[in-house]
C-alpha positions in Angstrom: 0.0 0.0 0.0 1.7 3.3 -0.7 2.4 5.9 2.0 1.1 9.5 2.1 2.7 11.8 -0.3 5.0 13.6 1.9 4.5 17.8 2.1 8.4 19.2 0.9 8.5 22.8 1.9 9.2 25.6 -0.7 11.2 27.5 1.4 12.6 27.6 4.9 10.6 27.7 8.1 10.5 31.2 8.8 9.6 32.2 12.4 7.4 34.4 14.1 6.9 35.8 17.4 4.3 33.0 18.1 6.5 30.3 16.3 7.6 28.6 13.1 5.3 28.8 9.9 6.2 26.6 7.3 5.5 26.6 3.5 4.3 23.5 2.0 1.9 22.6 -1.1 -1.7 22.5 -0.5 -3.3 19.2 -0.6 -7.3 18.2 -0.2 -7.5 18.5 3.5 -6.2 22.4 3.2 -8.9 23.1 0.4 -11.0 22.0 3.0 -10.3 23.8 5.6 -9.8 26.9 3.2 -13.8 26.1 2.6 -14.5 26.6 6.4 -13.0 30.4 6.6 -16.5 31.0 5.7 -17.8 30.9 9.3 -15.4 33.9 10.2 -17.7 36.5 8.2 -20.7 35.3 10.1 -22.1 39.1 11.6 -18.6 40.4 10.4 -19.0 43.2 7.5 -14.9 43.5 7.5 -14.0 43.8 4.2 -10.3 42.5 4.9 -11.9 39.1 5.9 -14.2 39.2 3.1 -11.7 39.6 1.1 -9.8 36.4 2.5 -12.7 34.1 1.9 -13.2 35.4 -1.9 -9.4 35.0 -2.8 -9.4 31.6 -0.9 -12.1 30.3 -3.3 -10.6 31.9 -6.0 -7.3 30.3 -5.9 -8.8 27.1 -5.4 -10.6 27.5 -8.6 -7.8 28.2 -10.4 -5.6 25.8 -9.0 -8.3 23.1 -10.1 -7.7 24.3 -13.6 -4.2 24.0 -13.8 -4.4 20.5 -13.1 -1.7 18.7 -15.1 0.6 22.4 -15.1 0.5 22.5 -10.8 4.3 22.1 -9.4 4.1 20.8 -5.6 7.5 21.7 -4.9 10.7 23.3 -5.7 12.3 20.7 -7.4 9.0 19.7 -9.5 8.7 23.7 -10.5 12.0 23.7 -11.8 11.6 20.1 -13.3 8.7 21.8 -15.3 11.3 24.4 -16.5 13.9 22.1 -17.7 12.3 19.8 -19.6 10.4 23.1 -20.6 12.2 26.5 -20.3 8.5 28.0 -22.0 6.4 26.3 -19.4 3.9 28.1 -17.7 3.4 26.5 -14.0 0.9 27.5 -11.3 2.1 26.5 -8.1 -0.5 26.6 -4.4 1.8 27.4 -1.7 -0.1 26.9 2.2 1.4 28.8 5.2 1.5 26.4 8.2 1.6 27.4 12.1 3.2 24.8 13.6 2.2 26.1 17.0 -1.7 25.9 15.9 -3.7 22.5 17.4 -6.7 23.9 14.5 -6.8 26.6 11.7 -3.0 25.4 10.9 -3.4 27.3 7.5 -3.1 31.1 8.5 -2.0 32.2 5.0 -2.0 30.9 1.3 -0.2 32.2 -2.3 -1.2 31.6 -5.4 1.3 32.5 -8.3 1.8 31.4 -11.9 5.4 31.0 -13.6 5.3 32.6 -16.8 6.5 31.1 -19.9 8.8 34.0 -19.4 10.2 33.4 -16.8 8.3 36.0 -14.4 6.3 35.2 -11.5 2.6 36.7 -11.7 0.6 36.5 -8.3 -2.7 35.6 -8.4 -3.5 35.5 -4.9 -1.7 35.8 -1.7 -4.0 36.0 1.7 -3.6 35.4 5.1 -6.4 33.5 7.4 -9.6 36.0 8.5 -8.8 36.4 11.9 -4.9 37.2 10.7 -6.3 40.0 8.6 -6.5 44.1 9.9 -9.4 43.8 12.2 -9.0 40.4 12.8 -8.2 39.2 16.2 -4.5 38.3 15.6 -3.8 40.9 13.4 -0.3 42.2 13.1 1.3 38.4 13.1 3.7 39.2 10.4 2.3 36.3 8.6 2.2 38.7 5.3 5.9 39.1 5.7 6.4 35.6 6.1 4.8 34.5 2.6 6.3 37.2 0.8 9.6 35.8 2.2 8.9 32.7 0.6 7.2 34.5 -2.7 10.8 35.8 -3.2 12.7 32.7 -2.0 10.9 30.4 -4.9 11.7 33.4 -7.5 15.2 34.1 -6.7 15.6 29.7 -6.7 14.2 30.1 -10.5 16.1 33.6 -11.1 12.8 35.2 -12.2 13.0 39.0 -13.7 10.1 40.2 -12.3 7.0 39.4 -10.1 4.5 41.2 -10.8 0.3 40.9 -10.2 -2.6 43.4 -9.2 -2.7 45.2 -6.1 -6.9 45.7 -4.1 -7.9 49.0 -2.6 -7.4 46.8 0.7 -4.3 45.6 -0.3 -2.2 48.4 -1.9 -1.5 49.5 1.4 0.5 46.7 2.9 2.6 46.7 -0.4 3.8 50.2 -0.1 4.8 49.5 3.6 6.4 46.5 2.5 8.4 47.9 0.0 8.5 51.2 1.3 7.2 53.6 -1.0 4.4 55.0 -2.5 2.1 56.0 -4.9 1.4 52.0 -6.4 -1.9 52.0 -8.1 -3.3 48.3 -9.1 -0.3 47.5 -10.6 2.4 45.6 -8.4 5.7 45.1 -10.2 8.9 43.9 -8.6 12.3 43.8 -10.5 14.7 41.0 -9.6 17.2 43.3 -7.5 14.7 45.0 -5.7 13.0 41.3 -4.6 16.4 40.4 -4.2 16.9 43.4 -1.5 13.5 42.6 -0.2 14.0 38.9 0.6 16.9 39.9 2.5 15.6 42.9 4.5 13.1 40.7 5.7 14.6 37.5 6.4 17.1 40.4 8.4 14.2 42.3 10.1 12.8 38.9 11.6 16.3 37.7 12.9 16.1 40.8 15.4 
């Protein structure tokens, strides 16, 4: 009988004040429990959390259509380019709290490896409850996946990420890279992801 297909992380543990989150590639049982960040909007009208839930059930559409394109780890992403260097690859990464007994997956990305080679986000969210308003806001649990957003690029030495920014969201992203003035456009050159990968890998060391 074979064994369960062992999660391999995408990037390093990276850890937070409450404890280790892990990257690995979503599975079944995390589309389920994706499903159940429903019952956080219940007599809730904040649109952070709302926003959460949609993206959540938006990536797991998508990823349902890449079947046969999806790359669950590093090494099968960059199998994808080898034996294809035109390949376009969507790869469902699932933040893990290790400290968590429940809601394990505070935070998810969606991205899509261009035939390119640039990295176009389609989704990156954190749990409802990790969200502004939500009752563990401030985690750094956005930091943590855009550490390993930029990991997986600079492993495949892509010249850009790029995606769309939200009215919700544009905020964060000019904090994160500090500056201003982004409109729905996001666009990330590889020495400035380069810098940031290591700024924040630097600023969660302290």
């Amino acid at each position: 009988m074979p064994g369960r297909l062992k999660k391999v992380p995408f990037a390093k543990r990276v850890r937070l004040d409450e404890g280790l989150v892990e990257f690995v590639p979503i599975r079944e049982p995390d589309v389920r429990e994706m499903k159940r960040w429903q019952r956080y909007l219940k007599h809730s009208g904040n649109p952070n959390k709302k926003n959460a839930v949609e993206f959540a059930s938006l990536a797991i559409q998508r990823w349902r259509e890449a079947r046969g394109s999806r790359a669950d780890s590093l090494a099968d992403l960059q199998h994808f380019i080898q034996d294809n260097p035109r390949a376009e690859v969507t790869v469902f990464v699932g933040a893990k709290a290790r400290w968590r007994k429940h809601d394990r997956l505070i935070g998810i990305l969606l991205f899509r490896r261009t035939w390119a080679n640039n990295v176009y986000v389609h989704y990156i969210t954190s749990h409802p409850e990790y969200n502004p308003g939500g009752k563990w806001e401030g985690s750094g649990i956005g930091t943590a996946i855009t550490i390993c957003l930029t990991e997986i690029a600079k492993k495949i030495d892509a010249g850009v990420i790029w995606g769309e920014t939200t009215q919700n969201s544009v905020r964060f992203y000019e904090k994160l890279l500090g500056t201003s003035g982004i409109k729905d456009r996001l666009y990330i050159e590889r020495w400035k992801y380069r810098r940031l990968n290591a700024v924040l890998k630097k600023k969660l060391q302290r």
